[in-house]
Each structure stands twice: as C-alpha cells, then as structure tokens.
N, C-alpha and C positions, 0 to 999 in steps of 0.2 A: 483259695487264699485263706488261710488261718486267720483268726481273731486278732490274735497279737499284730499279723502285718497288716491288716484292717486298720487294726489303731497307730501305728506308726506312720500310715499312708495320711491321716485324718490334721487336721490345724492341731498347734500344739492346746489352745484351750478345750479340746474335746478327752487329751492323753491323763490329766489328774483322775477324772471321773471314771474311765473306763478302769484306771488301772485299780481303781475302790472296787471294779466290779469281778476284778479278777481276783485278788485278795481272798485266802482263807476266811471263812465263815463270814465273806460278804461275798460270796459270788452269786449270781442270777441263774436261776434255773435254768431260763431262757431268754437271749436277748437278739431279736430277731436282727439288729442294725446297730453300731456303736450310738451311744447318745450325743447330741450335741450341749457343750455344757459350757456355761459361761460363769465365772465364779466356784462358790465352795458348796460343793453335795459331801451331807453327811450320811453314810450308806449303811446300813446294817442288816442283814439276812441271813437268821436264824431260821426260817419256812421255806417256802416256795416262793419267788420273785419272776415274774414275765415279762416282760419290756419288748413291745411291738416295735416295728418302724418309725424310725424319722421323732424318736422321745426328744423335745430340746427342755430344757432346765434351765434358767437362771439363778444364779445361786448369789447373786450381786444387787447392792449391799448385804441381805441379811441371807446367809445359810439358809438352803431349804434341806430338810431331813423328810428321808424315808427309814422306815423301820416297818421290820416283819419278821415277827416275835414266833419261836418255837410251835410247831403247827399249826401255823397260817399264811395266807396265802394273800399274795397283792399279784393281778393283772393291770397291768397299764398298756392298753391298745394302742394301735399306730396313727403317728401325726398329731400325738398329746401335745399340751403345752404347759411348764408347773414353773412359774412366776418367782419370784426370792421371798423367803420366807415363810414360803409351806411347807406343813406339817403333816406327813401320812404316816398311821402307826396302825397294824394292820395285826391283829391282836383274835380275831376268827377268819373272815375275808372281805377285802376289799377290791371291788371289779371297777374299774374304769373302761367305756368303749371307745372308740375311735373319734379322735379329733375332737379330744375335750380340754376346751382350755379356763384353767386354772391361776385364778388374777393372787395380784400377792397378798401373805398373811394368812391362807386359807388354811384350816385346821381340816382332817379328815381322817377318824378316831372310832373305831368298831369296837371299843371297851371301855366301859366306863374309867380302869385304873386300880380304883378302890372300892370299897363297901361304902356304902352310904346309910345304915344303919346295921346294928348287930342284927344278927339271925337272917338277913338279905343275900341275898348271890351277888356279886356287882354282875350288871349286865355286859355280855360278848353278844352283837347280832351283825350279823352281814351286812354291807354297805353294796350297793348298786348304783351306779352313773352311767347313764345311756349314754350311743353316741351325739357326737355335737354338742354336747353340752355346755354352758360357761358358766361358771360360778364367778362370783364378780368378786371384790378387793373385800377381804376380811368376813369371807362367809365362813361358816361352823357346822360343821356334816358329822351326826351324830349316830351313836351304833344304832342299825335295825333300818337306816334310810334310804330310800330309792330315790333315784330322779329319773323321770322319763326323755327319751330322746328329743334331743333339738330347744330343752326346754332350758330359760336363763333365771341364776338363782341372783335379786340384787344383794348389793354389798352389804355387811354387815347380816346379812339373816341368818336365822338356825335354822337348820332343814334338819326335821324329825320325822318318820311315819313316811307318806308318800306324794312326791310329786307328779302328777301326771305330765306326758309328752304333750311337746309344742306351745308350753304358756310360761311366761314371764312370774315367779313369786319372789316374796320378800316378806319380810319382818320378823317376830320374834313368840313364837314358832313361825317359819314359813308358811304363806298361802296364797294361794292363785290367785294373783290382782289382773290379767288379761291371758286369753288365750294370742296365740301366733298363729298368722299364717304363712307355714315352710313348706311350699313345693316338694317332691320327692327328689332326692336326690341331692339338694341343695347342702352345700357346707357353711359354716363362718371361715373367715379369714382373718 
C-alpha cells in the first residue's frame, strides 16, 4: 500500500499533516508510519527529516514547529510524543530516541541563531535525547546537549552539557537533583 493510500485510510485529523510531509521541500527523508496529529504542524525540511513509528503531535492551541535547516539533520524515533507548542530547529543534528515525551512550550535548538559577539562563530553542536525520556512543560534544550536514557528534565530547566541516564534534573543550568530507579526494559506511558 502506497503512502498516499496510507493517509487516506487514516482519521481525517491525521490527512493536513502528512500532506505538509509530502509537499515539495517539506518532505521527510523517511517516515516509517503516517503521524498522528491533532491541530496545526508547521513543517519545513530543508536537510534530512526521519520520523519513526507511531509520531503523535499535538499542534492544539499553540502550533508546534519543526524545522531542519540546509544540511542537517533531525531523527525523531518511534512512539514520540511533541505536546502544542514546541519548537525543534535542527540547524547541525538533532537525535531524539524512542518513546520520548515532549510536554508543551519545549524549545529544542542545535544553533545559537546569531553571533553573540564580533569575531565569535555562533555555536552549531548536536543535540542528543535517549530513549524514554520526558522533558516536562517549558524545558530549553540547548546546542552541544545530551540527555541520558529514561532520565526526566523538570519544567522550566535549560539543559546544557550532559545529563546522565535514569535521574530526575532541573533548574537553570540543569542538574541531577535524584537519581531513578528504571528496571530494564520499562517504558512511561
């Protein structure tokens, strides 16, 4: 079965979204399953775009925007979740792993933008997110940052530098306020 009859078989809130992904110079490199999508995705791919399994999106109330700027590259693994109102702008690369969910307002930004002073480079560094992960309502994922699997960032933090796997951080830089204990194998729901 073709793509096209894929999405015509699908609810009709799933048909606006896919057809942004069929779209000249918004199409997906690869997308392993239509997305489910509720409200408005603003899509733009200029690089490389992957879309695993089972992507849902809420784009209700506020537009969530993905962007993937002229040679680079966003993976988003299977059974994600991206809340209304997030911001992915993938400007060197950005990896998302499997069954990460994304609370609303979250920002997720691999380039600084601009210079921030003369004679500086603005910074491009690659963004990493293990699987299982949740970033909670209005966290800020800044270029060069990893987060290790199964680990929750609280609302409102900047994650800069590195999260290790399985512990709860927050504030402003993010930091490990407890570690977790997640069984192997174990997901959130």
């Amino acid at each position: 079965m073709s793509l096209v009859s894929r999405v015509l078989a699908q609810p009709r809130e799933v048909v606006p979204a896919v057809r942004g992904l069929l779209g000249p110079a918004r199409r997906a490199t690869s997308c392993a399953s239509p997305p489910r999508v509720r409200g408005k995705v603003s899509l733009t791919n200029s690089g490389a775009l992957h879309i695993g399994r089972a992507l849902t999106i809420d784009g209700m109330p506020v537009p969530t925007k993905i962007e993937v700027r002229a040679g680079a590259e966003l993976r988003i693994g299977t059974g994600c979740f991206l809340n209304y109102g997030v911001d992915i702008v993938a400007g060197a690369r950005i990896t998302l792993g499997d069954s990460v969910l994304v609370g609303p307002l979250v920002s997720i930004v691999d380039d600084d933008m601009h210079q921030i002073e003369p004679g500086r480079e603005r910074r491009r560094a690659p963004i990493t997110i293990g699987d299982d992960v949740w970033l909670g309502r209005g966290v800020i994922v800044l270029p060069g940052a990893t987060i290790g699997d199964h680990s929750v960032i609280a609302a409102g933090s900047v994650v800069r530098g590195e999260i290790p796997p399985k512990v709860v951080a927050g504030g402003t830089p993010a930091k490990v306020l407890r570690e977790l204990d997640i069984p192997d194998g174990w997901r959130r729901i």
